[in-house]
Every structure is written in structure tokens, then in C-alpha cells.
N, C-alpha and C positions, 0 to 999 in steps of 0.2 A: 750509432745504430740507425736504420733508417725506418722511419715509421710506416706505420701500415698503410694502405691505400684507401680513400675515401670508398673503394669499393668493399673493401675486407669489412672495413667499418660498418658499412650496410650491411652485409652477409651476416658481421655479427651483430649487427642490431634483429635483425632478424631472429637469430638464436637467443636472443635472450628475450624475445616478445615468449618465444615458447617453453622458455627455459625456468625464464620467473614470473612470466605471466599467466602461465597456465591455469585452469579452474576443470573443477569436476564439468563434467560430459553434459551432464543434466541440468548445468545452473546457467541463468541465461546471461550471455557476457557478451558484452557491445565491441568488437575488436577496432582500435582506432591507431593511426600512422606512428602514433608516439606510447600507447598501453592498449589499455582495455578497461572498460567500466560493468563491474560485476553489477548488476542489477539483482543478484537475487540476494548477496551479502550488505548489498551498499557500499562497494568500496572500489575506488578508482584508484590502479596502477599505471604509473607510469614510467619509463625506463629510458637511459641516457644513458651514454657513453662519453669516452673523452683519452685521451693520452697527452703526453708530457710534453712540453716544448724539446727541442734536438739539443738545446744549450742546460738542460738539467741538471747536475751530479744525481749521479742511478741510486742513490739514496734515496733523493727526493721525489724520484719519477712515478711511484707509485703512487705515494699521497696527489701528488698533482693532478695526477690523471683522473685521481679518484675526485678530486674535487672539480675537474671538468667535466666528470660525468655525474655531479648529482646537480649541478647548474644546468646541465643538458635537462637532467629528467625535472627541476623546478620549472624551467621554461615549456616541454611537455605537458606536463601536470594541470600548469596554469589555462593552458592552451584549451586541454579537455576537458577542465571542469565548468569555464567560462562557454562550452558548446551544451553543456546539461542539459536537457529540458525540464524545465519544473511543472509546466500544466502546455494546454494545448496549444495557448498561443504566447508564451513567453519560456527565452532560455536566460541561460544564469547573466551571458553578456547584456542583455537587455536590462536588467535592475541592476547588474554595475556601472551600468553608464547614467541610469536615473539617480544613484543614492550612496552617495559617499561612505556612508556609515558601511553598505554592503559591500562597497570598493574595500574598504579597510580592514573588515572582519574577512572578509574571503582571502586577502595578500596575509593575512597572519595567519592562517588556517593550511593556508599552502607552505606558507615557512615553518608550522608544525608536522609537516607530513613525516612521517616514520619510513625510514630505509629499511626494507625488508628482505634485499638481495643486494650482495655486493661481490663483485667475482673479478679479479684481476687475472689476465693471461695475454701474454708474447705483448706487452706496455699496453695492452687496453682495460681500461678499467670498465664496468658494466655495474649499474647499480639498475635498482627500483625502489621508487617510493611512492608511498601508498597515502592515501586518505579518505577519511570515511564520509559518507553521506548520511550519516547517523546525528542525532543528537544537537549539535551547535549549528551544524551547517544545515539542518532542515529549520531550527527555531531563528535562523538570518533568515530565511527566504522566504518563510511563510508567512508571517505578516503581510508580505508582498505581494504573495499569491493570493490572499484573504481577499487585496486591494482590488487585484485585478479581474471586479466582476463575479466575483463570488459568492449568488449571495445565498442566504442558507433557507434550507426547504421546511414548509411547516408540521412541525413534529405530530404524529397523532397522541392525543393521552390515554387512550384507551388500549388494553393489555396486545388486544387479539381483533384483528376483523373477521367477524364469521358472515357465510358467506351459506345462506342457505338456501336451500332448492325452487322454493315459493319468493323468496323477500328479496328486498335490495341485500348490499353491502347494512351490518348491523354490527357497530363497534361494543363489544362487550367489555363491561365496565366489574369491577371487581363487587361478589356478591356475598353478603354479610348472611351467613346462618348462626342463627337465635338458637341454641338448645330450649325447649323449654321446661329444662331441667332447672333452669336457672331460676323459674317461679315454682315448677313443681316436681313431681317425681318424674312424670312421665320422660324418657327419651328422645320421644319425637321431634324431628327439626321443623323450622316455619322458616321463610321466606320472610326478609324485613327490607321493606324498599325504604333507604334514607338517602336516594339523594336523584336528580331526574334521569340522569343516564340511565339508572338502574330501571326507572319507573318503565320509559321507551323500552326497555328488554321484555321486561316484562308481558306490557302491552303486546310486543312482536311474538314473543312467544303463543302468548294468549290466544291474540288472533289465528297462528298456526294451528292450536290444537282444535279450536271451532270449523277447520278450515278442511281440515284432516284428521284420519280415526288417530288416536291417541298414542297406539305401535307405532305409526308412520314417524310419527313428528319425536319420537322416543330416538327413534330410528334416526333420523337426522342429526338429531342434536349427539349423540352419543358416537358420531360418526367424525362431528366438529372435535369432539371432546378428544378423540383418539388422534388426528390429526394434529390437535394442538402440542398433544401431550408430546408425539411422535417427531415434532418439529418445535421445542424448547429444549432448554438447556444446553445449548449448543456452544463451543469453545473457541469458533473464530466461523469467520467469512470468507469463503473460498471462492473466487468470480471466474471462470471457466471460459476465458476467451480464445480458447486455443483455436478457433474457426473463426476467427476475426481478423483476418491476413492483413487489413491495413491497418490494425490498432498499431500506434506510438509509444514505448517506452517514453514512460517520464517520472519524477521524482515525485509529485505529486498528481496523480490521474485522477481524474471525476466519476463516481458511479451516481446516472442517472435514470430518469423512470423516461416512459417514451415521451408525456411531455416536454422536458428538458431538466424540470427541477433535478439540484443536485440534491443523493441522497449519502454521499459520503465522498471527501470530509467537507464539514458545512464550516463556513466560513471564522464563525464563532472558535472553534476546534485551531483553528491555523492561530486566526490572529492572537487569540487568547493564549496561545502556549500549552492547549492541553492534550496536544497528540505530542511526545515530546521527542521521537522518533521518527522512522520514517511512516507514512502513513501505509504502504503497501509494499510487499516484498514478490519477486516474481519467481513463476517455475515453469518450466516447460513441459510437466507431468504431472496430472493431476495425481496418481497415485503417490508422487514424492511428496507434493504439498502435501495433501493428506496426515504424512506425516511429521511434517515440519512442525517443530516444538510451538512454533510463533501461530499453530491455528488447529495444533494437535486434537486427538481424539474422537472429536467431532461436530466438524464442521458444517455448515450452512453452506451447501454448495449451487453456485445459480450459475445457469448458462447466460453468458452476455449474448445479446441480439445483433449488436453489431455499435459502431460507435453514431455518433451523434453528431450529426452535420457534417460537416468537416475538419469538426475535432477531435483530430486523430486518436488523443490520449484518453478522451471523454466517450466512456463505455456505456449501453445502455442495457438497461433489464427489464422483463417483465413488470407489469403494474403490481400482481400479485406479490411478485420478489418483494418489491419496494414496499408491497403496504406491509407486509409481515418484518422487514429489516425495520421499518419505523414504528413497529407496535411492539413485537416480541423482547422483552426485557435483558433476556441475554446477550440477543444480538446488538441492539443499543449498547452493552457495556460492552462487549467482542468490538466494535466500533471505537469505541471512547476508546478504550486501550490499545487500538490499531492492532488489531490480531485480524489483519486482511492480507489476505493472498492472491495475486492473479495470476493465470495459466496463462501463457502466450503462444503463438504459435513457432516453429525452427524457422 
């Protein structure tokens, strides 16, 4: 029987880019000569084909074929995972050419990939196999990324920066109320300064209310208070780059304040093993992320300013963004756990 033509062959590669490649409308997918790498699942397909030598018994021509098309999609595979970007100025081939260890974890990672499609028709065989960017293959790379320059920003310890009408920026410090019920009967609460932070609030305080009638400054602060309340407890981090035409997909992106410091993920986070996923998941619609389980309910959504020099993948944000992600105790753990989402643009 006479085989197909290297042109059919293409035609059907072709059909099975959309066949078994396919991804929902809304999820943002890198389409590449040999698959496609979903960015918003973390999972890279790739697909291969292959047919039988002419000298086969037609028993065998099936398996053959099949087996030259999952070498096809291993060689694929290998191809587009080794093009990944991991941060803004390094892809996956770059730290397999630096470190053997990553040579070696990544060639076994690739000989784990899972067939997920497999279609025989007129002796062509047509596979996909897939592998994730989750899990093993972010904790191979991120040490490396850690290495590359990373270094991490300094945390505030204070809960909340308030930010009031008369004063500078005034870090507010957690404040201990005394019943003093606890010596006597009365109800009444008091104020107990135990420790300097608190003292500086105080002081700041103080001086507002000498500074202004006592409504005003009631007024202020209960304005802070609604604000705070109104932006905590919040279930992920939503970064809202969809007007950032030249931002870069990458497996590890930087979100930074305008100075440069990075404010997630900080180097600590990579090298140590404690984001143990991927650090950000992407969507092309804010209202889908939204509801995306990985940052559901309600999220801390910032608009990115634009990216950072000419690191494409390195996103910037407001000061205010960043001083609130580095205080607010939620968003710190929404961090820690990588429940980070970015909007990209089509």
C-alpha cells in the first residue's frame, strides 16, 4: 500500500493541532509548530505523527506507526519545553546548558509526559502528549530563578500603612485594649502603649487631634478604618495586565513597585521550595479569573502600570498596590500560597 505524502502528513498534522490541541476560547494558549503551551492550566501539548515502514506485516503497522508518532511528539515536546520562558531574561534551554542536574530532571519529566490523544487513520498514527508545568518542574527551575538575580524585597511588619490627610505614610502597629474591667467593675476601655510603634501612633494621632477639631480627625481615621476593613480578607491576587500589549508570558513573572524591587515571588519563595506550584496562572478576562477557584471570591485586583525596563515578563504596580500587598496579612498568605492570577492581553 503506498503511504501517505509528506504533504497529507502536514495537512494532518495540522488537524490534530486542532483536534487534540484544542483549549477553551478564554484560556491563554501559546500556539507553537509542534503543540501549544496552555498558560492558564500549565500544560504543554505536543503532538506527532508517524506511519509504518512499506516492508511491515499490516498487523504490525499500527503499533509502528504509533510508536513513530509518540517519538515524533517526544522530540516536539522536548523542543517546546526547552523554548519556556521562566523569568524575563532566562528560558528553560539556558539552565540546561548551565546544570546538569536540570538536563536530567527535565529528559525524565519529558519521558513521563502522558499521551492524551491517540488516533489512527488510512496508516497514520496521530498522538499528543502532554506535561505539566506544575509541581516538579517549577521546584527544578526555581532555585535557578531564585539565582538569577532575584533578590527579595523588604517586608513591612506593620499590619496596614495609613495614609492620612495632614501626616506622612504612618505604619500602624497592632493595638492592645485593656478592659478595665479587669481591675474593676467599670467597662470602660483605655489605651496601653507596650511597645514604640504603637507609642509613634499615638504621638501621630495626638498631634492630629491638637492640629484639627476632633470630628475631623474622628473623620479621618474612621475613613482609614472602612478602607482597611473594605480591602482585607481578601482570597487571591489578581494583577490586571490586559493594557500591557508588550508584557511576556513566562513561567515565573516578577511583580514589581516602580522602584524596581520585586514584590512577588521573592527569591526566598523560589529557592526555598515554598510556592510549590506554579507561582501565577493566566486569563484573558478579568471577569473569568474572578472566578477562578486558584483566587476565587475575592480578590485583590491591581492594575499593572506597564512592565519594567525591558523586562518583558516583569510587571509593575502602583506604590500604594505594593505597600498594601506587603502589609495586608491576607494578601501575604494569598501570596505565599500562589493564589496569583494575571490578565493578559489577545
Amino acid at each position: 500500500m503506498k503511504k501517505p505524502s509528506i504533504t497529507a502528513l502536514s495537512l494532518l498534522a495540522l488537524c490534530g493541532t486542532l483536534l487534540f490541541g484544542s483549549a477553551q476560547a478564554d484560556e491563554v494558549v501559546q500556539q507553537q509548530a509542534g503543540g501549544q503551551i496552555n498558560w492558564s492550566t500549565g500544560v504543554i501539548s505536543a503532538y506527532g505523527y508517524g506511519v509504518a515502514p512499506d516492508d511491515v506485516p499490516l498487523v504490525k503497522q499500527r503499533l509502528l506507526a504509533r510508536r513513530a508518532a509518540q517519538l515524533d511528539a517526544y522530540r516536539n515536546l522536548a523542543e517546546m519545553v526547552r523554548g519556556v520562558r521562566v523569568t524575563s531574561e532566562t528560558v528553560v534551554e539556558q539552565m540546561v546548558t548551565q546544570s546538569d542536574t536540570v538536563k536530567t530532571s527535565l529528559e525524565s519529566m519529558i519521558k513521563g509526559a502522558a499521551m492524551t490523544a491517540d488516533h489512527y487513520q488510512n496508516d497514520i498514527a496521530t498522538v499528543t502528549m502532554t506535561m505539566s508545568m506544575d509541581g516538579r518542574f517549577i521546584q527544578m527551575i526555581a532555585p535557578h530563578a531564585a539565582k538569577s538575580g532575584m533578590g527579595s524585597t523588604a517586608w513591612y511588619q506593620a499590619p496596614v500603612d495609613w495614609v492620612l490627610a495632614t501626616t506622612s505614610n504612618i505604619r500602624l502597629p497592632s493595638l492592645t485594649l485593656i478592659p478595665r474591667a479587669m481591675a474593676s467593675d467599670s467597662t470602660q476601655q483605655v489605651l496601653v502603649i507596650d511597645n514604640p510603634n504603637q507609642l509613634e501612633l499615638v504621638k501621630n494621632i495626638t498631634q492630629l487631634l491638637r492640629a484639627q477639631p476632633q470630628q475631623q480627625v474622628i473623620a479621618q481615621l474612621e475613613k482609614q478604618i472602612a478602607f482597611y476593613e473594605s480591602n482585607s480578607n481578601f482570597t487571591g491576587v489578581l494583577i490586571d495586565a490586559s493594557k500591557v500589549g508588550a508584557f511576556q508570558l513566562a513561567t515565573i513573572p516578577r511583580i514589581r513597585n516602580a522602584k524596581g524591587d520585586i514584590i512577588y515571588p521573592n527569591s526566598n519563595d523560589l529557592a526555598e521550595g515554598n510556592i510549590s506550584g506554579r507561582p501565577v496562572s493566566y486569563d484573558f478576562d478579568v471577569g473569568d479569573a474572578v472566578r477562578n477557584a486558584r483566587i476565587a471570591v475575592k480578590p485583590f485586583i491591581i492594575p499593572a502600570e506597564g512592565i519594567y525596563k525591558s523586562r518583558n515578563s516583569d510587571l509593575v504596580i502602583s506604590d500604594q498596590a505594593a505597600s498594601l500587598l506587603k502589609s495586608q496579612q491576607t494578601l501575604l498568605q494569598a501570596m505565599g500560597n500562589a493564589e496569583v492570577m494575571i490578565v493578559v492581553s489577545r
